[in-house]
C-alpha positions as CSV (number, residue, x, y, z in Angstrom):
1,X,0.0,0.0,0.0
2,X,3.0,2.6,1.0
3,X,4.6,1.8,-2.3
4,X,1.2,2.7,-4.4
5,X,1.2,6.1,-2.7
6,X,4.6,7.0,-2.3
7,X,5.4,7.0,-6.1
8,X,2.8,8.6,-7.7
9,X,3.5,11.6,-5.2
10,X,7.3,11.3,-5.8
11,X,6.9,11.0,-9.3
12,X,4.5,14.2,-9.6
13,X,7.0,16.5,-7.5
14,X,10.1,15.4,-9.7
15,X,8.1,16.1,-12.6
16,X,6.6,19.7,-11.0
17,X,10.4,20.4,-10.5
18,X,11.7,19.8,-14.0
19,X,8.9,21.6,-15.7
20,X,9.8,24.3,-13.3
21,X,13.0,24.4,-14.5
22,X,11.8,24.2,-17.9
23,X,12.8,26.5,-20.4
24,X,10.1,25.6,-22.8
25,X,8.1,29.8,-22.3
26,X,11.8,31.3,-23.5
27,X,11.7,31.5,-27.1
28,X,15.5,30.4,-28.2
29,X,18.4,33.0,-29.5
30,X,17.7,34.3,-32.6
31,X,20.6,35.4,-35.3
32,X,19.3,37.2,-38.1
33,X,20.5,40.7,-40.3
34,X,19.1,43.7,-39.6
35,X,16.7,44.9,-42.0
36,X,18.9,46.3,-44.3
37,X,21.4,43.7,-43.9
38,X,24.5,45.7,-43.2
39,X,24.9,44.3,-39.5
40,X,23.9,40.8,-37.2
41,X,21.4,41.4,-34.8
42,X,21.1,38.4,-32.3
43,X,18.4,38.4,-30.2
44,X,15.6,36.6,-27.1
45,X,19.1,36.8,-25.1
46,X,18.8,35.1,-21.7
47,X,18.3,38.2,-19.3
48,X,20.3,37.1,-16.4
49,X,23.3,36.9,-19.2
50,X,22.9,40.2,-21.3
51,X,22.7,41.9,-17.7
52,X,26.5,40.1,-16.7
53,X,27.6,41.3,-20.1
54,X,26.6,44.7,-19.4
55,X,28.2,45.1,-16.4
56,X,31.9,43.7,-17.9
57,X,34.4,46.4,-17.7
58,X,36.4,45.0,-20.6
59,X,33.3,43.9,-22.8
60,X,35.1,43.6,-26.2
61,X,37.6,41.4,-25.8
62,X,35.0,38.6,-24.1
63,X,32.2,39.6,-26.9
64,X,35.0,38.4,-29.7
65,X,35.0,35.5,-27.7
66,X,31.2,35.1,-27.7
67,X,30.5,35.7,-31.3
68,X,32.5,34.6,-34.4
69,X,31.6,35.6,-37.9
70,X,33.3,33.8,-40.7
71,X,33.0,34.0,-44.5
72,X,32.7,30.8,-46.0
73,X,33.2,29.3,-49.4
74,X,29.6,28.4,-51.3
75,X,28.4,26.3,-53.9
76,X,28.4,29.6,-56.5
77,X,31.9,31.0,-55.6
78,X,34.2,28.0,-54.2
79,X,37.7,30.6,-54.5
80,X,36.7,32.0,-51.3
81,X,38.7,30.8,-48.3
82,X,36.8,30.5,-45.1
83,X,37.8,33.9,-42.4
84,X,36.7,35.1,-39.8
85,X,35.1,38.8,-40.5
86,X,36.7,41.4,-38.0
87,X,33.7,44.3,-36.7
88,X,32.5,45.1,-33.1
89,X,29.9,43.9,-31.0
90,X,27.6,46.7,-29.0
91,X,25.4,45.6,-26.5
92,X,21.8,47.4,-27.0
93,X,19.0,47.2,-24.3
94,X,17.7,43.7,-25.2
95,X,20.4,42.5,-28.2
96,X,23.9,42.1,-29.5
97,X,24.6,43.7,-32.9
98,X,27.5,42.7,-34.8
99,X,28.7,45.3,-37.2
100,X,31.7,44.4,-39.3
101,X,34.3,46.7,-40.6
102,X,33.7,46.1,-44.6
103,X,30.3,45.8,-45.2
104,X,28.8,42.3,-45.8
105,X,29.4,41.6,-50.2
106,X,25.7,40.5,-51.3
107,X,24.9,36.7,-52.5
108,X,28.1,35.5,-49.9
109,X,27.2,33.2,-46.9
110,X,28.3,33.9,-43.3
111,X,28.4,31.4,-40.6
112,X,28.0,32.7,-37.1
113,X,29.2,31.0,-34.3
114,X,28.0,32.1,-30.7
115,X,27.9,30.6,-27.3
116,X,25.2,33.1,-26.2
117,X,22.4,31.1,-24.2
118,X,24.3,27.7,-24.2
119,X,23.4,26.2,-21.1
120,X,25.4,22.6,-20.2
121,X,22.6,21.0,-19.8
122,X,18.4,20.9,-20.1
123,X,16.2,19.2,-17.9
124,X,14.9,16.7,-20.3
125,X,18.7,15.7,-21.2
126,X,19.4,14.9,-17.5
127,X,16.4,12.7,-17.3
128,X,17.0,11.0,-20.4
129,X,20.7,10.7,-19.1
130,X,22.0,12.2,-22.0
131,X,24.7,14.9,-20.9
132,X,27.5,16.1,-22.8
133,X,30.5,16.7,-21.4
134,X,31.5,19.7,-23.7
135,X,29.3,22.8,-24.3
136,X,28.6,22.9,-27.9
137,X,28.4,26.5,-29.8
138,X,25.5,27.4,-31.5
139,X,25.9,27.8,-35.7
140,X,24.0,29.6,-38.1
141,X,24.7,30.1,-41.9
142,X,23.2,33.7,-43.6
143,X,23.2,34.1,-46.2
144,X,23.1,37.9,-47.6
């Protein structure tokens, strides 16, 4: 009789707890070009970490270390060798715009590597017992 009662109860907090811990209501980091495509705009940046980023006294060099952009060779122009774009990075009110130095050369892809909202592990992967033991970058090809 314990046994019948205990588990549905235990079961039913551990679950409570996880979803609490859910970030399922968060929409995920979006990396996109601005409007008129002459800088990266990444945005829905965890809260907690855009307000540590704010308060770094040396914010560049630790942005560059956030955020790579690299040109990359495509199917349409393969002579292109794969390098990394040099610009800033300004922190706005709610997003991270990268703006490079030359502006971006139309009909050229750009892969964007970040580790902004990379979190080591989700609740659903520690339940499933599928951790990694690396933190993985986020990617995103644009293409302009």
């Amino acid at each position: 009789m314990f046994k019948y009662f205990v588990w549905p109860v235990v079961l039913g907090a551990a679950s409570l707890f996880f979803a609490g811990c859910s970030d399922a209501n968060n929409k995920p980091l979006s990396i996109a070009f601005s409007a008129d495509s002459s800088k990266i705009v990444f945005s829905h940046i965890d809260p907690r970490g855009l307000l540590e980023l704010k308060a770094l006294k040396n914010r560049d060099s630790v942005l560059m270390d956030l955020v790579s952009v690299l040109q990359t060779p495509s199917e349409k122009d393969s002579v292109i060798r794969e390098e990394a774009i040099p610009g800033t990075i300004n922190v706005t009110d709610s997003n991270l715009v990268f703006s490079p130095i030359q502006p971006f050369v139309k009909g050229r892809e750009y892969l964007v590597i970040t580790h902004l909202n990379i979190q080591f592990a989700k609740p659903e992967e520690i339940i499933k017992g599928k951790l990694s033991y690396t933190i993985k970058p986020q990617q995103k090809v644009l293409n302009r």
